[in-house]
C-alpha positions as CSV (number, residue, x, y, z in Angstrom):
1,X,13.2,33.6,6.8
2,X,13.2,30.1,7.2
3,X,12.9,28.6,11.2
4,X,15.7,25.5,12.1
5,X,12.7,23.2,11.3
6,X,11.3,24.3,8.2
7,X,15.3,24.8,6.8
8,X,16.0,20.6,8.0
9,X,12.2,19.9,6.2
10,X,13.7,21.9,3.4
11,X,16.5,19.4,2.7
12,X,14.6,16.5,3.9
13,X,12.0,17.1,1.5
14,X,14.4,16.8,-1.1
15,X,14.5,12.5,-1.0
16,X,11.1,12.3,0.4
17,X,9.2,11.0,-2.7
18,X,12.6,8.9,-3.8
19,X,10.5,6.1,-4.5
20,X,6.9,5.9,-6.5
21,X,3.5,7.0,-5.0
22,X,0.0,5.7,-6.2
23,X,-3.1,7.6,-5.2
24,X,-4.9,5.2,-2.5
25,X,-7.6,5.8,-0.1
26,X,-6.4,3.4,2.7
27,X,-8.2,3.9,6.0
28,X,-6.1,3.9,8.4
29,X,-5.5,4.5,12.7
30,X,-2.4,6.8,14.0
31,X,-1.6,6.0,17.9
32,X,0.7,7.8,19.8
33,X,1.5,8.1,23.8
34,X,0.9,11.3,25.5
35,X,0.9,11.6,29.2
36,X,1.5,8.3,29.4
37,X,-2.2,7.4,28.4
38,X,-2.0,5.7,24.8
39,X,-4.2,7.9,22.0
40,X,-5.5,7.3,18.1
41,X,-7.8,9.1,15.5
42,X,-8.5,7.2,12.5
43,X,-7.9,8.7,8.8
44,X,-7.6,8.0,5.1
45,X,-4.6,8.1,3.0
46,X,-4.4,10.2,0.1
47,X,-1.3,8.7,-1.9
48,X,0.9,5.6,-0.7
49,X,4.6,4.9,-1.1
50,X,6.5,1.9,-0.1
51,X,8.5,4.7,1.9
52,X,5.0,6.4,3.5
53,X,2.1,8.4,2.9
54,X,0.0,11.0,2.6
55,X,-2.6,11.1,5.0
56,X,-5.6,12.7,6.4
57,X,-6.2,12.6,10.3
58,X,-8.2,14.6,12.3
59,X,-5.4,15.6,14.8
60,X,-2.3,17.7,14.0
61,X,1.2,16.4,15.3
62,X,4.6,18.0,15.7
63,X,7.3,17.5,12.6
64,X,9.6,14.8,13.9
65,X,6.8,13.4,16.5
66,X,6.7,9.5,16.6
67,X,3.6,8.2,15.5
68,X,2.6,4.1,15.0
69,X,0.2,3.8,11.5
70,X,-2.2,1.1,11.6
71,X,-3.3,-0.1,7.7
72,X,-7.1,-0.7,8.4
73,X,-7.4,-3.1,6.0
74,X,-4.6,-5.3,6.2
75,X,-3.6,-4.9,10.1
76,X,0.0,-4.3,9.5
77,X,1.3,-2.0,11.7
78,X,4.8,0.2,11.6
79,X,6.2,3.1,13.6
80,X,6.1,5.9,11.8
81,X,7.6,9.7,11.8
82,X,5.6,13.1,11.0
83,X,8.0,14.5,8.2
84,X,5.4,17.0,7.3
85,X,2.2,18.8,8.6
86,X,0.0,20.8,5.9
87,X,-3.2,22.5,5.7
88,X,-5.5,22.0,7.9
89,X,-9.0,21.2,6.4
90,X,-12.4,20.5,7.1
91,X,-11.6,16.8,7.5
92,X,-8.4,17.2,9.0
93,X,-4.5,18.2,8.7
94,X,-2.6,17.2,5.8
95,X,0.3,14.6,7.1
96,X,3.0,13.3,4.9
97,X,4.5,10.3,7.3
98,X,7.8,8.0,6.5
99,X,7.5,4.5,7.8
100,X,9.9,3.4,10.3
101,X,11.7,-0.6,9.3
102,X,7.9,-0.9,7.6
103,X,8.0,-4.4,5.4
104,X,7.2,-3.9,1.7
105,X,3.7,-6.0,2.2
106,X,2.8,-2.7,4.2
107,X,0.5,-1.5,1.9
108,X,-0.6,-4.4,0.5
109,X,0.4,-3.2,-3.2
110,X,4.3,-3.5,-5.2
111,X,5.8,-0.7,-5.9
């Protein structure tokens, strides 16, 4: 049986990759505030989207939690919201992410 979070996941999942992914390895930094003390662990991308990602970070999040992605190499920087949490692995949780008002330079690449 499904829980309220994995059935909303469910449907969201459904328009998630609406737009077209390339695989990238972009390094990248994921802040967030927690007891009120600002936090960040760096990671890679696995696939890019001018919608979001796929990333790697060592540090597992909530689904729905607020996160702001830094792209290493470019310095742009956008709000972002944990849509999905994976596996976790030897290098870290899987983390598919949908940018938040992100412009379309975000990645540095046209989709």
């Amino acid at each position: 049986m499904l829980t309220a979070n994995e059935l909303s996941f469910s449907e969201r999942m459904k328009n998630v990759r609406a737009g077209a992914r390339m695989n990238s390895r972009v390094p990248i930094s994921v802040e967030w505030e927690e007891a009120k003390a600002r936090h960040s662990v760096r990671g890679w991308t696995v696939d890019v989207g001018a919608k979001g990602c796929l990333a790697i970070v060592p540090q597992g999040f909530a689904i729905g939690q607020r996160l702001r992605l830094i792209n290493l190499v470019n310095k742009n920087a956008a709000e972002a919201i944990l849509i999905w949490r994976g596996h976790e692995g030897r290098t870290g949780w899987e983390l598919g992410l949908e940018l938040q008002d992100a412009g379309e330079e975000f990645w540095g690449v046209d989709f």
